[in-house]
N, C-alpha and C positions, 0 to 999 in steps of 0.2 A: 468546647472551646480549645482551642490550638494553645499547647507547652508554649512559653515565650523562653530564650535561651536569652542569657543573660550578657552585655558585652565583653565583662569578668572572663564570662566562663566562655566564650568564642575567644579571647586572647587566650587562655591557656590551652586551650585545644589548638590554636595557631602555633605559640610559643611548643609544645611536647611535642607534632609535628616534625617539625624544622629540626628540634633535637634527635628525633628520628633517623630525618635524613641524612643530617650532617655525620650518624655513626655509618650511613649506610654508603654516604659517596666515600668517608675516609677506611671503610673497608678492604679487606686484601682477603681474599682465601687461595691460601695454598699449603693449606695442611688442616688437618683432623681437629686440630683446637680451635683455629681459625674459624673450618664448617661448623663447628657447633657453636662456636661464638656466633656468627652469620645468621644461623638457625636461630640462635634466643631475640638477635635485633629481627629479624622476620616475625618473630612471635608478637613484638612490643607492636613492628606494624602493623601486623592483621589486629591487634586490641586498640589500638590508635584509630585504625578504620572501622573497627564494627561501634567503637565510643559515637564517634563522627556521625556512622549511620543512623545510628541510635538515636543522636540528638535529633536530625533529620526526621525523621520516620516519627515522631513523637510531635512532629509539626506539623507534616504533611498527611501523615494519617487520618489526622480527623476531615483535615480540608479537603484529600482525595474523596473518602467517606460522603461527607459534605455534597461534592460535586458530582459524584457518584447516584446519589439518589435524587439529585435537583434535576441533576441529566435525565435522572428514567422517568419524573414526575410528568416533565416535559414530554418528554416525545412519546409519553401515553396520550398526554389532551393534543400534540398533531398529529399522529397515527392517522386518525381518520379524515384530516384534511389533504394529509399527503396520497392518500387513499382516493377521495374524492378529485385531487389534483389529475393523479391519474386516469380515471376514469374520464374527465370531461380532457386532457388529452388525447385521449384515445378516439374518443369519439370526433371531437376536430380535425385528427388526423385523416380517419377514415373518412370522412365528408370530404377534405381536399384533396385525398387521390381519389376520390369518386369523381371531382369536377376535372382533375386531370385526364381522367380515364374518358371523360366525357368529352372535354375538350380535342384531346389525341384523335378520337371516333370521328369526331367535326371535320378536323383538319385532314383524315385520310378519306372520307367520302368527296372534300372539294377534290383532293389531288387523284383521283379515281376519276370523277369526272372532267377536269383540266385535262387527263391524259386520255379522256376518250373523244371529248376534242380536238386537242393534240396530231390522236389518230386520223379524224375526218380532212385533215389540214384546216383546221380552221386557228386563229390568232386567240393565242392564250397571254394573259397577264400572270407577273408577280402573284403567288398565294400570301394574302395577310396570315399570320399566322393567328390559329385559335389561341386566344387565352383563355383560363379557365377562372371561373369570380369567386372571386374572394372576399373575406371579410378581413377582421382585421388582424389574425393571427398571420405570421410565415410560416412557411416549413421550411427544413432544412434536411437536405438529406446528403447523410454522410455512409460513407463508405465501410462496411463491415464486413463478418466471415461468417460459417459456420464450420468446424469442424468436419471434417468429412471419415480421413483416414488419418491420422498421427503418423503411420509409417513412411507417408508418402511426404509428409512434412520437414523441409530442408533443417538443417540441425541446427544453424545460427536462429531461429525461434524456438527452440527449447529452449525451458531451465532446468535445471537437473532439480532436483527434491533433496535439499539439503537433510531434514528431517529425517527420511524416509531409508536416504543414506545412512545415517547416525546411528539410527533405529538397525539396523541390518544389520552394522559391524558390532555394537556392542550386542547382539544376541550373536556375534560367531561369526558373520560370514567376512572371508578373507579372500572372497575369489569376484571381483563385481568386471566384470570386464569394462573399457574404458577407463577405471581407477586402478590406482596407483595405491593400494593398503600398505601404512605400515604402523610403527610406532613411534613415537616421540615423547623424546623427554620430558617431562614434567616435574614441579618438586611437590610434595604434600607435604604439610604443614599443622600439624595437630596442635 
């Protein structure tokens, strides 16, 4: 069962907040006493935040948990319908380009013989066009890729690998062509 947080205790974690910030806009650092004053109101922050988090994480914990396994309960008993969905997809698919494929063959044998009339001079009509029978599913066919060569591939579709990057510069490397390595300031906060 999900911690219930008490309205008490959300006004004073509201209330200690606010007093937070209000040391933290009337703030000035421009000297050593100052930074380390600055440094102890950062401290009260990061305790003020991990409090916050805490109370959070103490509520949603169980209920992520909770939903966490409801989720996986679930999509064990349709696994094998989405399974089965696919499969009798597939198989519809295939049967409706088979009638296309059939019908396409219809229409090029009339226009084969229209144009061997055609040839004799004799007076040809409009071809009706083949369609192909259907039942009562559509298809829809949309337009995809396959990968071929990455190199040959224009640069505005890349993404770089942020991760991969990340990974590279903190084991060492300082030379990635295209970027720009450096360092940046940060403060750490014990």
């Amino acid at each position: 069962m999900a911690k219930v947080v008490s309205k008490a205790a959300l006004a004073r974690m509201k209330d200690n907040s606010a007093v937070v910030v209000t040391k933290a806009q009337k703030l000035t650092v421009i000297s050593v006493v100052q930074e380390n004053k600055a440094y102890d109101i950062l401290k009260e922050v990061r305790a003020q935040e991990k409090l916050i988090e805490g109370k959070r994480t103490s509520i949603t914990g169980p209920l992520n948990q909770s939903l966490r396994e409801t989720n996986s309960m679930f999509k064990t008993l349709s696994a094998p319908l989405k399974e089965a969905g696919k499969i009798i997809n597939d198989k519809i698919l295939e049967f409706k380009l088979a009638q296309e494929k059939k019908a396409a063959a219809k229409m090029a044998k009339k226009e084969k013989i229209q144009a061997s009339h055609a040839a004799r001079g004799h007076e040809t009509h409009e071809l009706v066009p083949e369609v192909a029978e259907t039942g009562k599913s559509t298809m829809q066919k949309r337009w995809t890729y396959d990968l071929v060569d990455i190199s040959k591939v224009p640069a505005r579709f890349l993404e770089l690998n942020l991760g991969a990057v990340r990974q590279a510069i903190d084991a060492g490397e300082r030379n990635i062509t295209g970027l720009k390595i450096y360092q940046k300031a940060g403060l750490s906060i014990r």
